[in-house]
N, C-alpha and C positions, 0 to 999 in steps of 0.2 A: 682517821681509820684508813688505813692502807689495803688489807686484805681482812675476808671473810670465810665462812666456808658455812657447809649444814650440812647434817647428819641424817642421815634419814633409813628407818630398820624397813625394809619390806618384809608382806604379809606371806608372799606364798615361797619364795627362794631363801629365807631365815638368811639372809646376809644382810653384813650394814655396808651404804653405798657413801660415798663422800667427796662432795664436790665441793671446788675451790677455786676462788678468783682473787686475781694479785692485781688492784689499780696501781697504772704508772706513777700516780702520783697518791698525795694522802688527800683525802677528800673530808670533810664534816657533813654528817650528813643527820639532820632533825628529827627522830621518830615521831615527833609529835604532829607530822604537818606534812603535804605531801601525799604519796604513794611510795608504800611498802610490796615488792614483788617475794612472793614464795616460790619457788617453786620453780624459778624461769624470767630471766627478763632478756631485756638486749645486753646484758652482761656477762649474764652467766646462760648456756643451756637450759632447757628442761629438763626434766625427768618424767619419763614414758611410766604413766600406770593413770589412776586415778584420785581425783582430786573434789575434794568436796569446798564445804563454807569455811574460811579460816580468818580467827580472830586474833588479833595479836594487841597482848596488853605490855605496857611499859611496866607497870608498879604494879608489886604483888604479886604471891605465889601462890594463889590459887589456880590448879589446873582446871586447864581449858579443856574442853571439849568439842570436837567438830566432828558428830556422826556424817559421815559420806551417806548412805542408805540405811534402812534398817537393818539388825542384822543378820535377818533372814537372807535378803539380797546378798550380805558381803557372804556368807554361808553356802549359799549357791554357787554366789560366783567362783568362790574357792574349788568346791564340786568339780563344775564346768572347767577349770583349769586343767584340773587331773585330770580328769578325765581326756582330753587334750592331750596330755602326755603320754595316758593309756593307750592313744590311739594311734597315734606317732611310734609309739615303740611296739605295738601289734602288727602296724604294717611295714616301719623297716624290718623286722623278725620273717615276716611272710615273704619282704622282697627277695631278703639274702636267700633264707631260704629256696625259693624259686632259682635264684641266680647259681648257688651254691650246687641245687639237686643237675642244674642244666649241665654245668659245667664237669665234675665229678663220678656222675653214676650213671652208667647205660642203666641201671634200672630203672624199673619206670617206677620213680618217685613222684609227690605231691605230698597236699595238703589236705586232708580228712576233715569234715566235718559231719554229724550224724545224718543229713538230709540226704550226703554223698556216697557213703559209702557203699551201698545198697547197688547204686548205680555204677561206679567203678570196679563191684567186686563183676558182673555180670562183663566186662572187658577184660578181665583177666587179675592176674594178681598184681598190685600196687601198695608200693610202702609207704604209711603217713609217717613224713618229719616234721614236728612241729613243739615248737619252745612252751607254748604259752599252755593256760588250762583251758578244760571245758567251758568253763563258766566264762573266761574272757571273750572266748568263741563264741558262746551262745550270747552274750550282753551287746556285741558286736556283727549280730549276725548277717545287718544289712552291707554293712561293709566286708564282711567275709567274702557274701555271693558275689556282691563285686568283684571283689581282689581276683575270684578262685573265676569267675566267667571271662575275667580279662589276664589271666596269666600268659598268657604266651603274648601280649603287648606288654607285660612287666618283664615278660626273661627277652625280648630282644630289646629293650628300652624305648619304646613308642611309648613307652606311659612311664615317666616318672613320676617322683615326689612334686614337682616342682610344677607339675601341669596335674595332678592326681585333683586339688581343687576345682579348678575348673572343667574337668571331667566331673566330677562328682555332680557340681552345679548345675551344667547344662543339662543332666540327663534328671534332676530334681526337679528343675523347670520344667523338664516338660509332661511334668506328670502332675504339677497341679490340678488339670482339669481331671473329670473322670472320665470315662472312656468314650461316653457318647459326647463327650466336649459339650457338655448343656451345664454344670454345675461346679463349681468349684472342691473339689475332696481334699482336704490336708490330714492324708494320714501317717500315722508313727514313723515309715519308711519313709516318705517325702522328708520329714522333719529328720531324722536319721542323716541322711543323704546331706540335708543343710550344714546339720550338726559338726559332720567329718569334714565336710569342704570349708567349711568356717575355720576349723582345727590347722587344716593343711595352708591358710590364710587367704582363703577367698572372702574375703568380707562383702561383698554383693550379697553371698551367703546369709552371713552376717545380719545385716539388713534387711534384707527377705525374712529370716526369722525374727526380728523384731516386729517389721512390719505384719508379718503372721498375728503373733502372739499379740502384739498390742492393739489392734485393728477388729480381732476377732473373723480374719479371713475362714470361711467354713471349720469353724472351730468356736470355742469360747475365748474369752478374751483371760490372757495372765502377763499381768501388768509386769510379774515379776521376772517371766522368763525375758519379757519383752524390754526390758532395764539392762539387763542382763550382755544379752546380743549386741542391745544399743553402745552399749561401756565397749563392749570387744569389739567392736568396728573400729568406735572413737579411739582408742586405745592402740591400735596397729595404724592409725593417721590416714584409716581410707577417706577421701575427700566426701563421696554420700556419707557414708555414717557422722562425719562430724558436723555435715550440716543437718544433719536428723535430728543430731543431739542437740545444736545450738537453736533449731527451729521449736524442738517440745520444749529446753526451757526458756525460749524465750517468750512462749506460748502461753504457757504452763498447765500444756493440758497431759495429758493420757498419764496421770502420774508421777509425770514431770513437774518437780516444785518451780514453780514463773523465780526467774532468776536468770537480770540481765548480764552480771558479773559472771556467771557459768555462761551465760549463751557466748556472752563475745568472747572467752576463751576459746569455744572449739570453732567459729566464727570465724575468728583471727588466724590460727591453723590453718584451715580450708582458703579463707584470703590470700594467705600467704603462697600455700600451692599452686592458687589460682593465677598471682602473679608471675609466678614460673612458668606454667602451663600456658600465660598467653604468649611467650618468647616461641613458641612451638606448636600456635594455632595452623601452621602449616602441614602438618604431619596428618597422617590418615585414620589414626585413633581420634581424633578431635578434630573437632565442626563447631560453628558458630549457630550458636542457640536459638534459631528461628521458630514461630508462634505459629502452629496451625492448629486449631480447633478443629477435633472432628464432628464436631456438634454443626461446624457452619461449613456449609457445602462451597461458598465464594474461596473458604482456605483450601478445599482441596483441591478444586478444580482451579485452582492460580498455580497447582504446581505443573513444574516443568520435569521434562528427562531430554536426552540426547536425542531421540525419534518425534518430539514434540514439535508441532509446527513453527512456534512462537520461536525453538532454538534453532530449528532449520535455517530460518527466517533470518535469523541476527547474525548468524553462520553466514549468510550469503553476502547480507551488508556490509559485514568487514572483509568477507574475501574482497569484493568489489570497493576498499579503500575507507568506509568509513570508520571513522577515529572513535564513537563515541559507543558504536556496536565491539568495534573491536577489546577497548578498553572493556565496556559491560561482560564481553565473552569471558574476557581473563579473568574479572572477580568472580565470576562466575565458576571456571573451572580450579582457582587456585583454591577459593574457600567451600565451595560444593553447596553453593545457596542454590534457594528455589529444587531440590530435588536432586540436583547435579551430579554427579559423584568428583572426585578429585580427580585434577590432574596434571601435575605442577608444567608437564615438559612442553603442553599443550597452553597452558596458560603463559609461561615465559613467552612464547613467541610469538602471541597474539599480546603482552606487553610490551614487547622487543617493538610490534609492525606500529601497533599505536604511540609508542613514543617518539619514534626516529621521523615521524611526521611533522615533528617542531610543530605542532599545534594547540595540542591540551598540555597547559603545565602538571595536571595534577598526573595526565598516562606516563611523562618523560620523569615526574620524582618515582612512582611505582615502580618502576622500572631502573631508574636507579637503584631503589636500597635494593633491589635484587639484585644489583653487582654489588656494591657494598657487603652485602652479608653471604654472596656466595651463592643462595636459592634458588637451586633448578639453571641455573647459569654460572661461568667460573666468573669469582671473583674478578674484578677491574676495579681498582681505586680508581685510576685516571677518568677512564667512561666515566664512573659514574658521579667524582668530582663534576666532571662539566655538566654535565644533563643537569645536576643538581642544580648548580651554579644557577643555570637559564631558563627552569623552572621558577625559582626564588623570583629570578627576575622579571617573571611573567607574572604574578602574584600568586604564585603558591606558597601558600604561609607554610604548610607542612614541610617543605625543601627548606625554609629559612632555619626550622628546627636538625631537620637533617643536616643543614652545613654544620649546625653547631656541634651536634653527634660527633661529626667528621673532627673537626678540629679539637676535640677533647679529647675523644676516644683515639683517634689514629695520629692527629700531630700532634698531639699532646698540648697544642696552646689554648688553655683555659679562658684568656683572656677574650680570646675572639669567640672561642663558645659561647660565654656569657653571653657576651652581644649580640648573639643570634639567637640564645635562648631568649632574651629579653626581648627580643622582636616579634618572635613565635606568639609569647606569652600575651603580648599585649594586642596581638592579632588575633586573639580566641583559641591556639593551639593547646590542647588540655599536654601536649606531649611536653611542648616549653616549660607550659608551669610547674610541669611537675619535677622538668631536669634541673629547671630553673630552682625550684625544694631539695633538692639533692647535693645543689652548690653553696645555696644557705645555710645549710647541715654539714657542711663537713667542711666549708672552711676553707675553699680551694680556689675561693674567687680571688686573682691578688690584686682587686682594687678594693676588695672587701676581706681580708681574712679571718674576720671572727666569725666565731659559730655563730650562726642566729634563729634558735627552734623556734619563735614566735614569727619570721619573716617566713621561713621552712614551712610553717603548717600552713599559714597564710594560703600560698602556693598550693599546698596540698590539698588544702579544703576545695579552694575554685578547681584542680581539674578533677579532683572526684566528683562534684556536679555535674560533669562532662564526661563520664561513666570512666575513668582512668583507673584501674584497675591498682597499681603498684599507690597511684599517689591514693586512693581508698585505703588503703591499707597500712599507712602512714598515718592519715588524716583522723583515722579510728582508735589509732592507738592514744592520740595524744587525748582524743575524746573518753575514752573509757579512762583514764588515769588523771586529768584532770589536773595535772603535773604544771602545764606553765602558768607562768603567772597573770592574773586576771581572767582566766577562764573556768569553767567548773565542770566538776564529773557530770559528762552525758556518757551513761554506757547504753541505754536505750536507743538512744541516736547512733554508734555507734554500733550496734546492732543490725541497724534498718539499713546501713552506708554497707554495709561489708554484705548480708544478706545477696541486698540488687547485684554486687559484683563477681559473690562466688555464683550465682545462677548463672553468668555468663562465661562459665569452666567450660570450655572444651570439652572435656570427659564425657559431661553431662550434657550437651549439646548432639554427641555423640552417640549416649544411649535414645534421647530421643529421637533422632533421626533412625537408627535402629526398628523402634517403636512404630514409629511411620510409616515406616518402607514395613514391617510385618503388618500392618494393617491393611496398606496399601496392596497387597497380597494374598489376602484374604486368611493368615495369620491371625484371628484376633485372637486368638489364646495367648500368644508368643506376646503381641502389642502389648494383654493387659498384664502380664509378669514385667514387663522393662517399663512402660511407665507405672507401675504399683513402687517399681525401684526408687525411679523419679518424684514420684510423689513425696516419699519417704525424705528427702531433701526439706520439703516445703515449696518445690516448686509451683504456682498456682496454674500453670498450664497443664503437667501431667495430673494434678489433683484432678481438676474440670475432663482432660480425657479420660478416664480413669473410671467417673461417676458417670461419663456416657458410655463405656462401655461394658459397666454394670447393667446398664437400663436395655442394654443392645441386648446382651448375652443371658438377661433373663438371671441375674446373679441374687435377686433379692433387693426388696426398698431399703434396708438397713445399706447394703452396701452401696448403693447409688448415696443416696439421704450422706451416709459418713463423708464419704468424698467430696460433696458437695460443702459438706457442712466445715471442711479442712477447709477448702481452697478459699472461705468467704474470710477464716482469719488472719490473710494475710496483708502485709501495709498497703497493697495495692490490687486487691482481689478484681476479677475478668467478671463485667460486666451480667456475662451470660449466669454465671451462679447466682449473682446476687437477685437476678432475676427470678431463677428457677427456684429460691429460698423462700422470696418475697410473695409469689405464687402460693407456693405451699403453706405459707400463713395464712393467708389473705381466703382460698378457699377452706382451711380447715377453721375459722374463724365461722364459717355459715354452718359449720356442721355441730360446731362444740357453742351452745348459747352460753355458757355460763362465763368461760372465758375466753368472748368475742372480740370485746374491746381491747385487750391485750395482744391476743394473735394479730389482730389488725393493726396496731401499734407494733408489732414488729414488723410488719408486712411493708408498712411506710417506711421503716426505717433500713431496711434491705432498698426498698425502690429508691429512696431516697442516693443512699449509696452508689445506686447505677447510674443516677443523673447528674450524680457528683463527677463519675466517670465521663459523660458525654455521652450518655446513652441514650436515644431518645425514645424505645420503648420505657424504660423506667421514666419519664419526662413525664409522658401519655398517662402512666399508669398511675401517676400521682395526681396529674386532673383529674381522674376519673373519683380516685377518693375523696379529690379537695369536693368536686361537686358532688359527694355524698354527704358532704357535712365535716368532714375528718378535716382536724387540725395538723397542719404539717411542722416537720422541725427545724428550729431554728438555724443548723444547718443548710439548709435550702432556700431558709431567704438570704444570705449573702447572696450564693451564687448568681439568683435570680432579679438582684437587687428590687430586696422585695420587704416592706417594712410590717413593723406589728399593727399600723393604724390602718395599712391599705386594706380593702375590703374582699370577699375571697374571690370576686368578678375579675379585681386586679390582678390577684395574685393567678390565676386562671390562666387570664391573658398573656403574662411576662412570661409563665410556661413555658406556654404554646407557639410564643414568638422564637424563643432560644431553641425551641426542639426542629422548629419549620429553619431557623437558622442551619441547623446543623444537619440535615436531611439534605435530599438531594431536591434542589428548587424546582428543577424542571418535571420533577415527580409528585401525582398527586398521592398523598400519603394522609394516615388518620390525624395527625400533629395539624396537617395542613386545614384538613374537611374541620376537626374540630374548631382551630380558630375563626376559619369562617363560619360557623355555625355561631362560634361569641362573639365575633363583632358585628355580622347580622343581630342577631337582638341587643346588642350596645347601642345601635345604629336605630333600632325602633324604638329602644325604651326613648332615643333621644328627642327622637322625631313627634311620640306622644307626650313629650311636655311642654310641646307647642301648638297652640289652638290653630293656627290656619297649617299647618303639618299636618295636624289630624284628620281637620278636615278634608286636607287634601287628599290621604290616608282613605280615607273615607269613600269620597268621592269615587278615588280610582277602584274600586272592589263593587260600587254601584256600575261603573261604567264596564266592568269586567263583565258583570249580570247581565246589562244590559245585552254587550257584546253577543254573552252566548246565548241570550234568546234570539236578539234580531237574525244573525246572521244564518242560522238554521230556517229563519222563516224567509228571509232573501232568495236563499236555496230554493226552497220550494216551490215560492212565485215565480222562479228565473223557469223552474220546471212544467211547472204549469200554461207560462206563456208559450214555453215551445211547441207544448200538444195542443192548444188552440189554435195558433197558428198552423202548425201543419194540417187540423181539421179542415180549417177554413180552406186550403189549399187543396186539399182532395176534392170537396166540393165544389170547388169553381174550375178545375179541370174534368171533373165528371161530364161535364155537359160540353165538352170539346171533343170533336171527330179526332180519330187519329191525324190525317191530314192537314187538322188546323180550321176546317170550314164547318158551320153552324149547322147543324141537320135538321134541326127544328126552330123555325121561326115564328111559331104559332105563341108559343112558349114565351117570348123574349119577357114580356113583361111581365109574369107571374117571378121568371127568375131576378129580371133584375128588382123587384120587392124586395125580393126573400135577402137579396144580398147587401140591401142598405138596411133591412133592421140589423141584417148579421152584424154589419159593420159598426152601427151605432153602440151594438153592446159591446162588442170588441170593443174600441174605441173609449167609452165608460170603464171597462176594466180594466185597461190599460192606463189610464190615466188615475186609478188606485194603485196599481200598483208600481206606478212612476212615483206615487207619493210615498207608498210604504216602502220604496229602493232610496229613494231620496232621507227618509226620517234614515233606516239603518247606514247609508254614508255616514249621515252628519251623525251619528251616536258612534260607529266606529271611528271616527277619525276625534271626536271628543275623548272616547275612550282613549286613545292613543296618544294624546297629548298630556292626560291625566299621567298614563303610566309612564310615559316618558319624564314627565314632570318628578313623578313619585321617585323613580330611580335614578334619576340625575341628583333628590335631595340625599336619597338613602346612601348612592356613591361618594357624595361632599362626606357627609357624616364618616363611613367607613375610612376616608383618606386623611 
């Protein structure tokens, strides 16, 4: 077979299209074995429309069938088209018009519509020009008012066609909420507004109305209109809508038939963008995709801005010489992390100060490929050869890769590229491996020059591991096609591979940061439209924001609950949902008896999920039910290395250990209190299966008793001695003159009687209560040896 071609009739232009490829050479090629491309491969183009399940048989002429959707949907969608057209040629009609009356007629012309005239006739006399009918006018009305409130930005040209969408859309946004911003309203005109800016190829549009319709955003849910918008997004290659598309069938939820060979089609699109779009993560439309929950107040308060202490701070450290603040500032303002905003001219020379310090190899390669590619610096091959050069040499594996860039791309010796990709590559560089897939694929090695797509994917597969965006995209395809030999179709896997990497699109990195910064600003109206966008992706971060700013804004359980209930299906859902899921079972489980045991079996297996993640509230959350009796799933004993025979005391314990593991040590936390709480009674069950334990056990909780009678009665005698004492002392000073001399000698011996009986009983009681001080010493200090004893055994045991 040499050449090919296919025919294909489209539905709504009645023309036939025909594409054709001519191989350099004749090829044989097996239909029975392999992968068949319709429709697009690396051979041949696509073709832009849609595309449903297609079967292709060798033998036999029974036709086949492949319904795309019902054909309600394809009926609509048709509708929707025209309509589209309708609307396009209403408002170039309106523009010329405008442009035509400006230019032409001191009269004072316009555009009539019935709501207008009433009002324009009380300014004087005005002549309506206008092409179209009543009825187009009237079916059109919201964009009429448009057109006709914004004419005079149509006749000087501040509002073209070309920006006329995203006018439309901004001003649709921001009329979601209703007036008192407490409820969400989606009405006709919102939906209007979408409708047109969709037409005019705003697909944000696009996708806002999917996400509308399918969601049931303050409306009812229509799965149809909501299919519909989703196709027209996919369909015009905006990157959200393809990953909406490839997220619901890979889902297969809202309507969407689960179908991995549809998801990595529009997947693999979005991939592919993605990989373009990261050559150009420098640009000011696009930011690198950082995780803030606003659910957890430690992500917001870790952000940074320019007036922020922590940036002041790092500001001062590198003015004053240091290399590693210096370095930090430039990622910081080239990529606009942590809150930043951009700023290339600022980041180059706080590159420029930390490289030229010959210190960090990794500031002096940075700062090369910024000569190399030109970036906010003029180009220098030479600089940036050498800096590379003595980066390499200091071990920056990254420079090893860049030299090899250099000598393929700019001196063209492939030879010595190899050699440095292979060095890269086997130093961990995901950039090596994957140049290093690029050389095996095309055949340009000349120590090697045969193609090798099994060496090629190899490559590609290890630096997609290492989140490589271009080699993901490679790696996927050969996954989904299942084409080389001895491997087999994963399109599921390569589903999950391409997903992780379009998340990390700029674009979309971009609307979140948006998102954030309108939160941060006390925007939550604005926040919840640009991550409702986001969500619409499948991203599980904007889902989880999304669902807390349902619960903020008072939006409805349904719509909190929906959100939450998106972001738990995905490969690697955020902790915090599976929590908030697992909750929600777990207490509506006490409320519903009949099916208790169910709820609560989903409850475990949401917590379970969070612990899978390293979460150590869901850790806590599953002792709690283990020690209700609840059987946990198999699942969770891997992690916990925990078997079916161990008892549920063990399985308790290896918990409690892994969750206090993963906490912060120095803090006392519940993970913590509870495992002391179970090896405190591990440590007495142990202690009471031994007879002199026990009784030792024993013993000390007698001498505790003991303790606290005696020592209270110690007290009292210690009290009692001193007022006898002091009695006794008043009294033998009563009978003493001020001066010291005897006044009454008559007396002497009646007093000195009275003072030896006093003494003898003194004397008799004090010598009881020497004995009753003495019994409490020797009982507290036996006490004390007891319990010293008890807790020096109960420490052995716990250790």
């Amino acid at each position: 077979m040499s050449d090919f071609q296919v025919v294909l009739d489209t539905t709504w232009d009645d023309e036939t299209l025909i594409y054709q490829y001519k191989f350099r050479d004749s090829i044989h090629y097996d239909d029975t074995d392999g992968y068949l491309v319709i429709g697009g491969s690396k051979y041949m183009p696509g073709i832009r429309g849609y595309f449903g399940a297609i079967k292709y048989y060798r033998f036999g002429t029974k036709q086949v069938k492949n319904p795309l959707y019902p054909k309600s949907i394809l009926q609509d969608l048709d509708k929707t088209h025209q309509e589209c057209q309708e609307i396009k040629a209403f408002t170039a009609a309106f523009m010329k018009g405008v442009t035509e009356s400006h230019l032409t007629s001191p009269i004072k012309t316009g555009f009539c519509t019935p709501h207008f005239i009433r009002l324009w006739s009380e300014f004087g006399e005005k002549i309506c020009r206008q092409t179209w009918t009543l009825e187009t006018q009237l079916k059109y009305s919201t964009l009429s008012h448009y057109l006709i409130t914004n004419e005079e930005k149509l006749r000087t040209g501040s509002l073209g066609m070309k920006k006329l969408g995203s006018a439309l859309f901004e001003q649709a946004a921001g009329t979601v909420f209703t007036a008192d911003q407490a409820q969400i309203k989606i009405t006709s005109k919102l939906t209007s507004l979408l409708q047109v800016s969709s037409c005019f190829g705003n697909h944000k549009a696009s996708l806002l109305l999917a996400m509308i319709h399918l969601s049931g955003l303050g409306d009812s849910v229509n799965q149809t209109l909501g299919h519909i918008y989703s196709l027209i997004g996919a369909s015009a290659d905006n990157r959200f809508a393809l990953m909406h598309a490839g997220y619901k069938h890979a889902q297969g939820i809202d309507g969407f038939p689960k179908d991995m060979d549809m998801a990595y089609s529009y997947y693999s699109n979005a991939g592919a963008q993605s990989n373009i779009d990261s050559f150009k993560m420098h640009g000011n439309k696009q930011y690198t995709l950082e995780y803030f929950y606003l659910s957890n107040r430690e992500d917001i308060n870790s952000l940074k801005h320019e007036t922020n202490d922590f940036f002041q701070y790092m500001k001062l450290k590198a003015v004053q010489g240091d290399t590693e603040s210096q370095k930090r500032l430039g990622d910081m303002l080239y990529w606009g992390q942590h809150g930043i905003s951009k700023d290339i001219s600022s980041a180059v020379k706080w590159f420029e100060r930390s490289a030229m310090q010959m210190k960090d190899p990794s500031a002096m390669y940075d700062y090369s490929i910024l000569l190399m590619k030109g970036r906010g610096v003029k180009r220098n091959y030479t600089q940036a050869f050498q800096l590379m050069e003595k980066a390499a040499a200091m071990g920056s594996i990254s420079a090893l890769n860049g030299l090899g860039w250099y000598h393929g791309t700019v001196l063209n010796d492939h030879k010595t590229a190899v050699k440095y990709f292979e060095q890269a590559a086997l130093n961990g560089s995901d950039d090596g491996m994957f140049n290093l897939g690029i050389y095996h694929l095309s055949g340009k090695n000349p120590d090697n020059p045969r193609r090798n797509e099994i060496a090629a994917f190899q490559q590609f597969l290890r630096a997609s591991r290492l989140g490589h965006v271009g080699a993901t995209v490679e790696a996927a395809w050969y996954l989904s096609t299942g084409s080389l030999e001895g491997m087999s179709q994963d399109a599921e896997r390569a589903v999950m591979m391409l997903k992780k990497v379009c998340e990390q699109n700029g674009h979309l990195g971009f609307m979140i940061r948006e998102a954030l910064q309108a939160y941060l600003q006390g925007s939550w109206q604005e926040a919840f439209v640009k991550y409702v966008l986001a969500a619409g992706t499948g991203l599980g971060l904007a889902q989880s924001n999304v669902a807390y700013l349902c619960e903020e804004l008072n939006l409805g359980y349904d719509c909190h609950w929906r959100y939450h209930n998106y972001s738990i299906l995905n490969y690697h859902p955020h902790s915090s949902a599976l929590l908030k899921i697992g909750d929600y079972y777990y207490y509506s489980s006490s409320a519903q008896k009949e099916d208790s045991l169910s709820l609560v079996g989903r409850a475990i297996s949401m917590y379970s999920r969070a612990a899978l993640t390293g979460s150590p509230q869901g850790m806590y959350n599953l002792v709690i039910l283990a020690q209700q009796g609840h059987i946990l799933p198999l699942s969770v004993h891997g992690l916990f290395n925990v078997t079916h025979q161990d008892e549920q005391k063990i399985v308790v314990e290896k918990i409690l250990k892994r969750c206090v593991e993963i906490e912060d040590e120095d803090a006392v936390t519940p993970c913590s209190l509870a495992l002391l709480g179970v090896q405190m009674g591990k440590a007495l069950r142990k202690m009471s299966q031994n007879g002199a334990q026990l009784l030792l056990a024993y013993a000390s909780l007698l001498s505790v008793f003991v303790v606290i009678v005696t020592v209270p009665l110690q007290m009292c005698l210690g009290q009692m001695n001193s007022s006898r004492h002091a009695v006794a002392l008043r009294a033998r000073t009563s009978s003493v003159s001020r001066d010291g001399v005897n006044l009454n000698r008559v007396q002497d011996g009646i007093t000195t009687g009275t003072y030896r009986a006093a003494g003898n009983l003194v004397f008799t009681m004090l010598n009881g209560e020497q004995w009753l001080g003495q019994v409490s010493d020797i009982a507290v200090t036996v006490s004390g040896v007891c319990l010293c004893t008890l807790w020096t055994t109960l420490l052995y045991h716990l250790l």
